[in-house]
C-alpha positions in Angstrom: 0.0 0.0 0.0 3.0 2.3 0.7 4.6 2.0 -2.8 1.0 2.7 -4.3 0.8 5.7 -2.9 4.2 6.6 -3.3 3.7 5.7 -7.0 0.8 8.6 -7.0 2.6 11.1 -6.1 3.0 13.9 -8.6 6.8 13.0 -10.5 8.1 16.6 -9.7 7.2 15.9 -5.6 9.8 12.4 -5.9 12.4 14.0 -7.8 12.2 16.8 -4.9 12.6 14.3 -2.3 15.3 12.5 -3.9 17.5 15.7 -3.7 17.0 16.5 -0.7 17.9 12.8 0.5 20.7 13.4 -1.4 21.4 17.1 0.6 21.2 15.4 3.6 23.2 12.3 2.7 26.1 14.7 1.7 25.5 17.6 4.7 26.2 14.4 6.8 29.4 13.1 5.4 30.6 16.5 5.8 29.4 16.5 10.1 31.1 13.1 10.3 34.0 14.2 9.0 36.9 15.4 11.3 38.3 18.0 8.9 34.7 19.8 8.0 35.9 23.6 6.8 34.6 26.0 9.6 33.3 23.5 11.7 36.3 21.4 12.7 37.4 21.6 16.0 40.2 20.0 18.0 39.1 20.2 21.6 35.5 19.9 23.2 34.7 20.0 27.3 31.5 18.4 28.1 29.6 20.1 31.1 27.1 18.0 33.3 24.4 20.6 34.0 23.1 23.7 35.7 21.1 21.9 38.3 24.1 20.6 41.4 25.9 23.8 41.0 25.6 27.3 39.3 29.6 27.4 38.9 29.2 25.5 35.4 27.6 28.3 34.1 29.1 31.3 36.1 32.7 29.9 35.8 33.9 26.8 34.0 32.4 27.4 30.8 33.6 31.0 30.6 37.3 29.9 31.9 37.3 27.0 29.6 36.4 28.9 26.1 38.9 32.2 27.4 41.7 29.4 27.6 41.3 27.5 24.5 40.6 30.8 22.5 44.1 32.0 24.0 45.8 29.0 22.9 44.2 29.1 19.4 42.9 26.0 20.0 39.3 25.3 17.6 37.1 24.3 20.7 33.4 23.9 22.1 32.5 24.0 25.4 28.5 22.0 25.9 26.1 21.7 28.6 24.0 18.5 29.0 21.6 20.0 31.1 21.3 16.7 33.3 20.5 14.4 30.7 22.8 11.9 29.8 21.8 11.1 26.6 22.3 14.7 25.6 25.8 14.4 26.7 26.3 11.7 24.8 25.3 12.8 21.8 27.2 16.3 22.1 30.1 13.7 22.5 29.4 12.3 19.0 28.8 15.4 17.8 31.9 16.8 18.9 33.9 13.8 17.3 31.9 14.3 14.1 33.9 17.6 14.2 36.6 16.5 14.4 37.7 17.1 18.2 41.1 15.1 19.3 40.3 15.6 22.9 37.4 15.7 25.2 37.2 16.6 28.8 34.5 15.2 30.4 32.7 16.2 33.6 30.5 12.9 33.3 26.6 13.0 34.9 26.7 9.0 36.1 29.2 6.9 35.6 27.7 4.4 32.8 27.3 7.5 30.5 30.9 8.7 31.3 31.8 5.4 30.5 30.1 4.9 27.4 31.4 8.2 26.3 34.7 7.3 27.0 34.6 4.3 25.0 33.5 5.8 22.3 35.9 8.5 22.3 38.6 6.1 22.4 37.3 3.9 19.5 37.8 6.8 17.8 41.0 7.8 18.5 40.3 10.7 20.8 41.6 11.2 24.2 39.2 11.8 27.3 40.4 14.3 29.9 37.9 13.3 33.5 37.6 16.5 34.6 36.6 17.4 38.1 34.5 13.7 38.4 36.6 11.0 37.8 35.3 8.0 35.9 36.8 4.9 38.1 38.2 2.6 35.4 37.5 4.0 32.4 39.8 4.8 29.7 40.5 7.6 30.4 44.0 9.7 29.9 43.9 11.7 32.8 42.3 13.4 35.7 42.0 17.1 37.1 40.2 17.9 39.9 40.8 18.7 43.2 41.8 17.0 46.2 37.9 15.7 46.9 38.5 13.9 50.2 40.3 17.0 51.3 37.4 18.8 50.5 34.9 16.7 53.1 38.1 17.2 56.2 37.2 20.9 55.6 34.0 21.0 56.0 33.7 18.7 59.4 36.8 20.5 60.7 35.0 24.0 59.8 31.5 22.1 60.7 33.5 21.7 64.5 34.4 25.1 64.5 31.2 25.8 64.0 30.1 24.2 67.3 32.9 25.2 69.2 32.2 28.9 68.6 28.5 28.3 69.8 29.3 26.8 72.3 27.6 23.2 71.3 30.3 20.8 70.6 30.3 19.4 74.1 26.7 19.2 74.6 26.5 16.1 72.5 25.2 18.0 69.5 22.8 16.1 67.1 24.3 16.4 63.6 22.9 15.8 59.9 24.5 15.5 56.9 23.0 15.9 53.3 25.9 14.5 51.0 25.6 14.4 47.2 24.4 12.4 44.7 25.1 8.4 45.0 26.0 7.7 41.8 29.1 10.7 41.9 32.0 9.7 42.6 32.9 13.1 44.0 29.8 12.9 46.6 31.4 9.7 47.6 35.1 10.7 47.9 33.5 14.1 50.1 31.6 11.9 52.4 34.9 9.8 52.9 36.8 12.9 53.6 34.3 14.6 56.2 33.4 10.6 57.9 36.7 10.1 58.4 36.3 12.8 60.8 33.2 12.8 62.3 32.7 8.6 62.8 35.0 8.3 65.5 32.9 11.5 67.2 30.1 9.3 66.5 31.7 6.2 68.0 32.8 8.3 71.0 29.3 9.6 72.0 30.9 13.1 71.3 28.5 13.5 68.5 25.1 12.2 67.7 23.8 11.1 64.2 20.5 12.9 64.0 17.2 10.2 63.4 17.7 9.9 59.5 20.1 12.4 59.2 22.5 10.6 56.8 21.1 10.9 53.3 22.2 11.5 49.4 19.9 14.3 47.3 21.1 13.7 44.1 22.8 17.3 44.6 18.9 19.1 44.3 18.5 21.7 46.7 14.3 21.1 46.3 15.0 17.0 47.2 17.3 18.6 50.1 14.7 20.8 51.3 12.1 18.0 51.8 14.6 15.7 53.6 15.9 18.1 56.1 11.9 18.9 56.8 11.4 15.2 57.3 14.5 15.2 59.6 13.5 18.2 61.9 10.8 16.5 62.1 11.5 13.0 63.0 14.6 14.7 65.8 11.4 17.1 67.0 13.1 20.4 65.5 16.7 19.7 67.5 19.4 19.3 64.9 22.7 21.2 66.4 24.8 21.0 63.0 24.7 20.0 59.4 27.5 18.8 56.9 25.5 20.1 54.1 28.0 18.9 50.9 27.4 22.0 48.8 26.1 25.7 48.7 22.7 24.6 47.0 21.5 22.2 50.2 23.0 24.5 52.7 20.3 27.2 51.5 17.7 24.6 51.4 18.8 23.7 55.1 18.5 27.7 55.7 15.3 28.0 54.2 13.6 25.3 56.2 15.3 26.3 59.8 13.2 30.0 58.6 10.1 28.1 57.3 10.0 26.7 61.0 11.0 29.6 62.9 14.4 28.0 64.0 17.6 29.6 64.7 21.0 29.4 63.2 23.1 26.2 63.6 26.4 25.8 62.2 26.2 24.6 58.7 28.9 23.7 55.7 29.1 24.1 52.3 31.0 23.8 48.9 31.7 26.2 45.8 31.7 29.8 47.4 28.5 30.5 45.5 27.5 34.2 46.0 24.5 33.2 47.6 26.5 31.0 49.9 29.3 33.9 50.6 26.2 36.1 51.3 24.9 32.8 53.9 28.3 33.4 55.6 28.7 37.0 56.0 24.6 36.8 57.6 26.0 33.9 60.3 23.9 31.5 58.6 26.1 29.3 57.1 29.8 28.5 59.4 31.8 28.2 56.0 31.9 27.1 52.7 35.1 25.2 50.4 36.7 27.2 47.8 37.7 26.1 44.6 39.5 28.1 42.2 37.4 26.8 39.1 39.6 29.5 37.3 42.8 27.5 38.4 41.1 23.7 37.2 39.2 24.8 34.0 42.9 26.7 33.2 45.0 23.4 34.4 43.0 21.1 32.4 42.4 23.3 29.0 46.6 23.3 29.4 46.3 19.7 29.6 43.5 19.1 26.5 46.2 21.9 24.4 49.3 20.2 25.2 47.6 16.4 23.8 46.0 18.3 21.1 49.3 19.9 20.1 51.4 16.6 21.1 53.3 18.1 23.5 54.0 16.1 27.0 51.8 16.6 30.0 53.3 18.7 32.9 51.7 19.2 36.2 51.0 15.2 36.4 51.1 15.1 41.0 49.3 11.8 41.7 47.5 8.9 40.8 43.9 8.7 41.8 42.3 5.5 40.8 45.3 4.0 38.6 44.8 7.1 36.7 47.3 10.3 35.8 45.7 12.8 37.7 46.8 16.5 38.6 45.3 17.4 42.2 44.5 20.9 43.1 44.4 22.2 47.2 40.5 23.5 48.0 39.9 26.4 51.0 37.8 26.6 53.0 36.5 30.0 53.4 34.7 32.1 56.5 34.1 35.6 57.8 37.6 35.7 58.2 39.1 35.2 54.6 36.1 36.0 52.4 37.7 38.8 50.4 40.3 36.0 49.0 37.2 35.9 46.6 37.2 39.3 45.1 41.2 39.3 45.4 41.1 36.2 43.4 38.3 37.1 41.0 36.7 34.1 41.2 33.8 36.6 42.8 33.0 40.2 42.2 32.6 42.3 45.6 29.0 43.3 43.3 27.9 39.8 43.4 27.9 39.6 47.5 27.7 42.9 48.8 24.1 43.6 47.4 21.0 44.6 49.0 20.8 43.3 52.6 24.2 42.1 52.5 25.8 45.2 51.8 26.3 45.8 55.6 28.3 42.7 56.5 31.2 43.5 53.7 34.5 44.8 54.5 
């Protein structure tokens, strides 16, 4: 029945068709080729989303373009927007144009593998960049030192309690880590447990009633599990090791939905939002990492394979894997301005509105 119909149609509507099968049969080969004119590239980063943390936008993808444009290196920097089928198809689409080198800050590791793999098969490198993809095939890794990052925040979540006063009263503590399937979430729970177990173990501390959970790194999920542990510890949670900047607001916006007071609280990527947190006393602290110094440190690392020069910087191996390790910071009242001297923030971005009174 098809073909009869087909066979109806008017010759001048086939003929049509047939050319621009032929358009498209020919626009392709040219996508899937690595040397397509204008299009080729030799470098692509691959961005995980917008969602777990706003730095992707405000500061890798800016840092990343800035240092392959300086370099004159053809590159595109993507955003999956949490899906990791999108990713993987702005993987192919970057090796369609031709791109030698990928770094890859995977969503879940079955995607990051799979993109790996099919990187490699065609004879690109893969760069894991902040997340590291356990044993994939992966070239190298640059990120920082993760389970560094977790001793900060327990060691600046004790500070916390020792400046109000809490730490010996047997404070009830909560923690809302990451997401389970990222490896970082796992290697900053490793960090900050290694600390706070044995305070567990010692009576020292108190785990709060279900007050160990993952949030798949979504401030809205976080919100709705701190309410559920306020309410099954009857509102009296003393501290939280909240793993980034987006659930320590959600933990600030539910102590204020129930009319609670301040408690000392952690955080991760010196957000403005979270600097802001700091300077009100709301949040104890939060771990600086100078994107500007790991988007820089591995675009030198993507240039140097794409231009087949050898790979300097190379401190550790993480994994099995060549890895270059940055040092986080953990920032407070005390050394916010390392910021704005840094310019990973602008003094515009924090002292605003309301906040404007608590900058130097």
């Amino acid at each position: 029945m098809i073909g009869r119909r087909l066979w109806r149609r008017p010759l001048a509507v086939v003929v049509a068709l047939a050319v621009v099968g032929l358009i498209a049969t020919a626009a392709a080969a040219r996508s899937n080729s690595p040397s397509s004119g204008s299009a080729s590239i030799k470098a692509c980063a691959l961005l995980p989303d917008t969602k777990s943390s706003t730095r992707y936008t405000l500061f890798d993808a800016p840092y990343l373009k800035a240092a392959f444009k300086k370099a004159n290196v053809p590159a595109t920097v993507l955003n999956a927007l949490n899906d990791p089928q999108k990713q993987l198809s702005q993987a192919q689409q970057c090796l369609a144009q031709g791109a030698k080198v990928i770094l890859l800050d995977q969503l879940n590791p079955a995607s990051g593998k799979a993109i790996t793999n099919l990187a490699v098969n065609r004879g690109a490198k893969v760069i894991d960049y902040d997340r590291q993809v356990v044993g994939s095939k992966a070239s190298y890794y640059v990120s920082f030192d993760n389970p560094g990052v977790g001793r900060l925040q327990a060691r600046g979540l004790i500070a916390g309690l020792k400046a109000k006063g809490t730490y010996s009263k047997h404070p009830v503590i909560a923690e809302l880590n990451g997401d389970v399937k990222d490896n970082n979430a796992i290697e900053f729970k490793k960090g900050y447990d290694s600390i706070l177990k044995p305070l567990y173990r010692k009576g020292v501390f108190k785990k709060a009633k279900a007050g160990d959970q993952y949030t798949d790194w979504d401030p809205i999920k976080g919100r709705q599990i701190f309410d559920q542990m306020l309410a099954r510890n009857n509102n009296k949670i003393n501290g939280v090791l909240a793993a980034n900047d987006g659930l320590a607001g959600a933990v600030i916006a539910s102590l204020k939905a129930h009319g609670l007071k301040k408690i000392p609280l952690t955080g991760q990527d010196a957000t403005p939002t979270g600097v802001q947190f700091i300077l009100a006393g709301w949040q104890s602290g939060t771990v600086y990492k100078s994107v500007r110094k790991e988007a820089n440190t591995a675009a030198k690392v993507a240039i140097q394979l794409v231009k087949g020069q050898k790979v300097t910087g190379v401190n550790k191996k993480v994994n099995g894997m060549r890895s270059i390790i940055l040092t986080p910071v953990w920032i407070t009242k005390k050394n916010y301005t390392l910021l704005f001297k840094e310019g990973f923030l602008k003094k515009g971005q924090v002292c605003k509105g309301i906040y404007r009174k608590y900058c130097k």
